[in-house]
N, C-alpha and C positions, 0 to 999 in steps of 0.2 A: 497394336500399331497397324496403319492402313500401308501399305504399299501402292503406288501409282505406276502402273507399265501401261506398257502400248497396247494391251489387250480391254481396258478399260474405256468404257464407250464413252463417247463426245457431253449425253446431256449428265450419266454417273459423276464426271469430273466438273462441270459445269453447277451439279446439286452441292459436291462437295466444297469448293469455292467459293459458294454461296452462304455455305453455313458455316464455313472459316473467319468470311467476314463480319459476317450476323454477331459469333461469338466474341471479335475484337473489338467489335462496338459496342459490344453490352459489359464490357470487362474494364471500358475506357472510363475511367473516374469523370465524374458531371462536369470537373471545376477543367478537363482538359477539352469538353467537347464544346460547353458554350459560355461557361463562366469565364468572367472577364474581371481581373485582383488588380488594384490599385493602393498604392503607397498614400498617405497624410498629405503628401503635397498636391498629389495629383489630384485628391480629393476637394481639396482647398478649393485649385484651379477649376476642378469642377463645379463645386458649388457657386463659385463666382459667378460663373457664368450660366448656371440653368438654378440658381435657389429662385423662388418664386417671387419672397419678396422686390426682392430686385430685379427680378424681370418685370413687374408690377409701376415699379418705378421706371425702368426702360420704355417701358409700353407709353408711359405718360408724355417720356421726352420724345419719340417718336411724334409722338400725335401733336403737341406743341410744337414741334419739327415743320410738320404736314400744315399747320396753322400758318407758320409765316413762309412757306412758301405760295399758300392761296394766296396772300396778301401780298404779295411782292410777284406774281404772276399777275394778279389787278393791275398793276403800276403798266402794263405792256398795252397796247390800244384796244378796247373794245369792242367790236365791232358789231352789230345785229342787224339782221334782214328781215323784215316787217311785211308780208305779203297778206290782203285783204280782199278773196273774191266777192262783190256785190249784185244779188239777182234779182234784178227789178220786176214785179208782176205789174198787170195791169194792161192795157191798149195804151201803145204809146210811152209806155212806163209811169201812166198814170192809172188812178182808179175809176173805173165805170163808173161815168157820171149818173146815168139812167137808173143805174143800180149798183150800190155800196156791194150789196154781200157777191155780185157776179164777178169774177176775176176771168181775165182773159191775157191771155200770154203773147207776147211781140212777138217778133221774127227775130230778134237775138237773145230773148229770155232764158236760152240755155246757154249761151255766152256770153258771162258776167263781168264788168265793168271791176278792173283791180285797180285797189289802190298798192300804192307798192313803197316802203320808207326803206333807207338805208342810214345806219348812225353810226356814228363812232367817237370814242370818247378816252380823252387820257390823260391823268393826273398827273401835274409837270412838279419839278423841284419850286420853292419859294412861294407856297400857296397860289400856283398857277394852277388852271384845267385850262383844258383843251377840248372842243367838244364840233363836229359837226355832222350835217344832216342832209340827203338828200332824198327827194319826195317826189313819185310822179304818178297820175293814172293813165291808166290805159281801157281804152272803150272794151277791149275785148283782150284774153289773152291769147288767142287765138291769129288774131287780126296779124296780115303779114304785111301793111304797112305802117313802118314806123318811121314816116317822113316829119310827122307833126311831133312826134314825141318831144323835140328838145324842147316843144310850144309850152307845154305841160308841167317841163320840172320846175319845182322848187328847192335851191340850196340854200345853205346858211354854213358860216365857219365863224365860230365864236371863243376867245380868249377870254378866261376871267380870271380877276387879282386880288386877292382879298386883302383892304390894306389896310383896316382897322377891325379888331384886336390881331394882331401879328399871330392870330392862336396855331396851335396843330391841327393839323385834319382829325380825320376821324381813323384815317388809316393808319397814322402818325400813332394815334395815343393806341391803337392793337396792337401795334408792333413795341411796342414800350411797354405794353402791358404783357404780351406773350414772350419777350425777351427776359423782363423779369422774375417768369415765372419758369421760363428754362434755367435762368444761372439756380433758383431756387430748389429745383430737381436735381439737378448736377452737384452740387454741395451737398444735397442728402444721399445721393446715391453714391459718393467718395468717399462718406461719411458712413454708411451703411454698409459698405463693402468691407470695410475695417472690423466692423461691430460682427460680421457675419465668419469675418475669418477665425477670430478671437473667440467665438461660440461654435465653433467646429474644432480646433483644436481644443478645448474643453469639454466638449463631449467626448471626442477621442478619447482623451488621458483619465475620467469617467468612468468608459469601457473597458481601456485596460486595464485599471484597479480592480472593477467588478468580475474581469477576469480570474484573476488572482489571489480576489477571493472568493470565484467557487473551486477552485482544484484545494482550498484550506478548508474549506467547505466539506468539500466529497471526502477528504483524507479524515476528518473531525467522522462524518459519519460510518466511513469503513471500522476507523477507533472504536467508538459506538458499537457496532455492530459485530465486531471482536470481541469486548467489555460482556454483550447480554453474552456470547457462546459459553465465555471465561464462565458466570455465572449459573450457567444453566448446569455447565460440568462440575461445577462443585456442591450443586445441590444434589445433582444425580450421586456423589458418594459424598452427602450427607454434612459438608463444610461450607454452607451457606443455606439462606434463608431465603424465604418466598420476597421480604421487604426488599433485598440485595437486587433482585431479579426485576421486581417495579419501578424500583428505583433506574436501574440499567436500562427498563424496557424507556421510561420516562425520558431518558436522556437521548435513546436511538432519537425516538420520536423527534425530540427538539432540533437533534441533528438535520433529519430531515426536512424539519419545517424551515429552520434557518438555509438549508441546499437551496429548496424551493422558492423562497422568496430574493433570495440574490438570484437565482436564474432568469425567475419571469422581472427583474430589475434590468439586469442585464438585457434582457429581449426587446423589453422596453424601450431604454435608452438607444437600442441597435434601430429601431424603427421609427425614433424620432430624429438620428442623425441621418438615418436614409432618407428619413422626409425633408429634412433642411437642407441636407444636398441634391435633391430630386433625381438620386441614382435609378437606374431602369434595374430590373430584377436581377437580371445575367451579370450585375457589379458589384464586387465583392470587396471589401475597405478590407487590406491586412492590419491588424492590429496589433503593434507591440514591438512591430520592426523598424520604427523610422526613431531608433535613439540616437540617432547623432544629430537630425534636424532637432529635437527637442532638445538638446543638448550644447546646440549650436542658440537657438532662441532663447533657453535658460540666461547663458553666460551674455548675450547681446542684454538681459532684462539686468542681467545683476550689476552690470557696466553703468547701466543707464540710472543715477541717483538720483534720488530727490530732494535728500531730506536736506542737505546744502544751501537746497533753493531759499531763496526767502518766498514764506506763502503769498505775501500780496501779488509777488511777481508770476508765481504760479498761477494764481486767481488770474489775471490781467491775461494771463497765454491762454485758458482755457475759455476766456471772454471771447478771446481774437479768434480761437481757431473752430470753436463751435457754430456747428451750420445752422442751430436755433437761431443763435447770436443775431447771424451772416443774415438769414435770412428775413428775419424781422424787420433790420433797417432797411433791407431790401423795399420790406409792406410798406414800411410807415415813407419811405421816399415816393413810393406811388400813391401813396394817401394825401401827400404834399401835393404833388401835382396833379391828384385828380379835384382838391380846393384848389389851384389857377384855375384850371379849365372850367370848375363851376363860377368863380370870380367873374371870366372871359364871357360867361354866355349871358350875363348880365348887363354887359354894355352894349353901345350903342354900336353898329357894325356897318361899316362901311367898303363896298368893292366898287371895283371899276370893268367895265367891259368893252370890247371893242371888235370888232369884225366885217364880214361882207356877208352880204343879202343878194344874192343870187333873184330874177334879176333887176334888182334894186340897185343900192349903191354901200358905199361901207357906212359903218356908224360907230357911235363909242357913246357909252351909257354909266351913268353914276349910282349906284344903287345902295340907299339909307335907309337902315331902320333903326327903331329903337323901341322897347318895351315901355310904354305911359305908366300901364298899371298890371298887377299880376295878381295881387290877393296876396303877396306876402311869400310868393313861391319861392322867388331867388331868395329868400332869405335863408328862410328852410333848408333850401337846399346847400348853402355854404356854412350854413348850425351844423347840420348835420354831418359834412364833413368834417370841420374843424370837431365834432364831438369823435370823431372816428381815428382821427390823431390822437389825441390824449388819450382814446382808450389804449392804443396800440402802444403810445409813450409809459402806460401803465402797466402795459402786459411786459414790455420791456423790461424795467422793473423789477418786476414781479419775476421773472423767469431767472434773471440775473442773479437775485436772491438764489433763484433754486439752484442754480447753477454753482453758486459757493460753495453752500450747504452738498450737494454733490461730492464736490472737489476734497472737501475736510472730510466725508466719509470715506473717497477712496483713502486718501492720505493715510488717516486712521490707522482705516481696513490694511493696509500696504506695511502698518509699522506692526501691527497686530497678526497677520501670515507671518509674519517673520520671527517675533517673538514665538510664535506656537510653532514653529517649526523646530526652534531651537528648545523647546521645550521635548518634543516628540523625538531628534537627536540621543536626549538625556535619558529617556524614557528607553529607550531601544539600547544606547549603552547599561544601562542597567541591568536589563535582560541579559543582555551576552555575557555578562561579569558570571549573573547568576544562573548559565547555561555551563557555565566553567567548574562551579559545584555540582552543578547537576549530572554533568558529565563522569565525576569522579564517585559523586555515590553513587550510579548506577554500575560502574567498575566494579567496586566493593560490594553492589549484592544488597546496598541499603532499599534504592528504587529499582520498578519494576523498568520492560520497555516501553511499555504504553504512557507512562508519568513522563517518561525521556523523549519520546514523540510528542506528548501534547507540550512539552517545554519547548522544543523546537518549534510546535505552531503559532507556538504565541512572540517567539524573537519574529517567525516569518510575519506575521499579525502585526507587529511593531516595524517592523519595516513597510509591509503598504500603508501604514500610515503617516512614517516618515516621508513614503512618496506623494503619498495623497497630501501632505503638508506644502510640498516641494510645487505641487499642481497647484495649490489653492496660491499662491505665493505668485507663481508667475503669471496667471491666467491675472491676477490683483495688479499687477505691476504692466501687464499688457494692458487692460481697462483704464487705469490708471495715466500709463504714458498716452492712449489714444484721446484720451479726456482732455490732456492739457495738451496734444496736438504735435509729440514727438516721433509720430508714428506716421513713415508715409503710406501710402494708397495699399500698397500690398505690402505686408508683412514679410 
């Protein structure tokens, strides 16, 4: 025991304090200094918001985001300044007549003659633009009088209308086209947020099976490893055989090997549900203590029937609420309208213009054209949309098909966990009935404790798989209700 008095010098108490503390921080368990434990839910919320794939898809709507705001920043006046120094050589700013290759420099050759433009231009509602421009030079830029300048300018302000084919701009069909491809990301990423919660809590429940069967595990080979001592003691006085002992030794072995492959299982799936949540190292998912949210999610799944439904009308919900679906007619509507738009550039195009001529007078201009002959171009090019509809009306289709065929596996799959779960019920009452004699020959001296131990691990054996039934069931009926579209955005 150290005693502290007044006799103990400043830097003595100062080392001692020092190595007080040293000791309370190395005594301090890891998970209290920088590990950071989170529950099922909080994982969930976590993974929603940093899993990759879906950040993947955030990234996307971002930059489609970024897209139409350039385009709808266009729509504001454009404006650019156009500045042109020009350095004329020569005598006079012309070239030696006497002689071509001799050059000789004016008296303002280093003060160059600018041309100078300014423009501005703005895309109005109803196939209007807006556009003007003004133009002047200057002898020098330097020169400090600018009495003559306004001698110089030229402006111009010109309005045009485009009044034949009534078509969209070109900004028109970006924004239609970037808009469709945002609702298209947003319906997968609503869609995808679902799929991602539903594969988190299934790897969860997973882990905590694999749990619980390595502590069945590790008890199977302590068993094991009791079994070879039992054997080794009874040959040492002479009541057992070398066979007894291979046999025991055979079975540690397998104990082990079975420990070993549910552990690195276990480790496994622990690394691929930290990778799907993009957890950072210092976070640690408690496993096995969020029974009542599971418990609470079970009874919402077992509430929620199916089998009632009629299948067409199921079929028909999971048409409506699948984002394949959703998005497809999405394509094939812009596939429509990009056959107008190719129609549109085929005809004959007529605008109108009108404005002032600076210093001119005002004017107003009719401006026709039309394509004589092209070689067959327009044709082509409205074949090949309209072939670009019907593949899309095919893949439709085709998808729709796959989308049934889906819907009748989960359904299936949903009547089939259920059935096997009430099988695996039957299975484990079984066990317990015949744990109820087991219990009473080992009273009586008929069985030993090691046969009454491995009895028990095999009810405990039949009960994770009761559970594991119980998992397979809801995780099928989660899949299932999000398929046909009973499930909203977060679970």
């Amino acid at each position: 025991m150290i005693n502290i008095n007044g006799n103990l010098k400043p830097n003595l108490l100062l080392l001692f304090v020092t190595l007080v503390l040293c000791l309370s921080v190395l005594c301090v368990p890891a998970a209290a200094i920088g590990e950071k434990e989170m529950s099922l839910q909080e994982a969930i919320q976590w993974g929603l918001e940093n899993n990759y794939d879906l950040n993947m898809i955030r990234n996307s709507i971002i930059e489609l985001e970024r897209s139409l705001e350039i385009i709808n920043a266009g729509k504001s006046f454009q404006i650019d300044l156009n500045v042109t120094p020009i350095w004329h050589f020569g005598k006079d700013g012309s070239s030696n007549q006497n002689n071509e290759y001799l050059v000789e420099f004016n008296k303002s050759s280093l003060t160059p003659t600018t041309e100078t433009s300014l423009t501005a231009t703005k895309q109005l509602p109803a196939n209007l633009s807006l556009s003007t421009e003004l133009s002047w030079e200057m002898d020098s830029l330097y020169k400090e009088d600018y009495s003559d300048l306004t001698e110089k300018i030229n402006a111009s302000l010109r309005i045009n209308k485009k009044i034949y084919p009534d078509s969209w701009s070109e900004n028109e069909k970006q924004i239609y086209s970037i808009e469709n491809s945002l609702k298209n990301k947003l319906e997968e990423l609503k869609w995808k947020q679902t799929e991602k919660q539903i594969e988190v809590i299934r790897d969860y429940l997973n882990i905590v099976r694999l749990q619980e069967q390595v502590d069945i595990a590790e008890e199977r080979r302590y068993l094991a490893e009791e079994e070879l001592e039992r054997v080794k003691k009874q040959i040492e006085l002479g009541e057992g055989g070398y066979q007894q002992e291979t046999e025991a030794q055979i079975a540690l072995e397998e104990a082990k090997g079975n420990l070993l492959n549910i552990e690195q299982n276990l480790i496994r799936n622990k690394k691929s549900l930290y990778l799907i949540l993009n957890l950072p190292e210092n976070y640690n998912i408690v496993f096995g203590k969020d029974i009542d949210f599971i418990a609470e999610l079970y009874l919402k799944m077992k509430n929620m029937k199916f089998e009632d439904e009629n299948k067409e009308i199921l079929f028909q919900k999971a048409l409506e609420e699948n984002y394949q679906i959703k998005n497809s007619y999405l394509e094939k509507e812009e596939l429509v309208k990009e056959l107008e738009w190719t129609e549109e550039e085929g005809k004959p195009k007529l605008s109108l213009s009108g404005g002032y001529q600076f210093p001119a007078d005002w004017f107003v201009m009719v401006d026709f054209s039309v394509n004589l002959a092209d070689g067959g171009i327009q044709q082509i090019k409205e074949e090949q949309k309209e072939n670009n509809i019907k593949q899309k009306e095919a893949s439709i289709s085709y998808l729709t098909e796959q989308l049934k065929i889906e819907a009748e596996h989960l359904l299936d799959q949903d009547e089939y966990n259920l059935l096997y779960l009430n099988t695996q019920l039957m299975a484990l009452e079984k066990e317990q009935n015949k744990m109820e004699i087991l219990e009473k020959q080992y009273q009586q001296g008929i069985i030993n404790k090691t046969q009454l131990i491995n009895a028990r691990l095999v009810i405990e054996e039949k009960e994770i798989k009761v559970e594991q039934a119980k998992d397979e069931w809801l995780i099928g009926h989660l899949q299932l209700a999000h398929f046909i579209g009973f499930l909203q955005e977060k679970i």
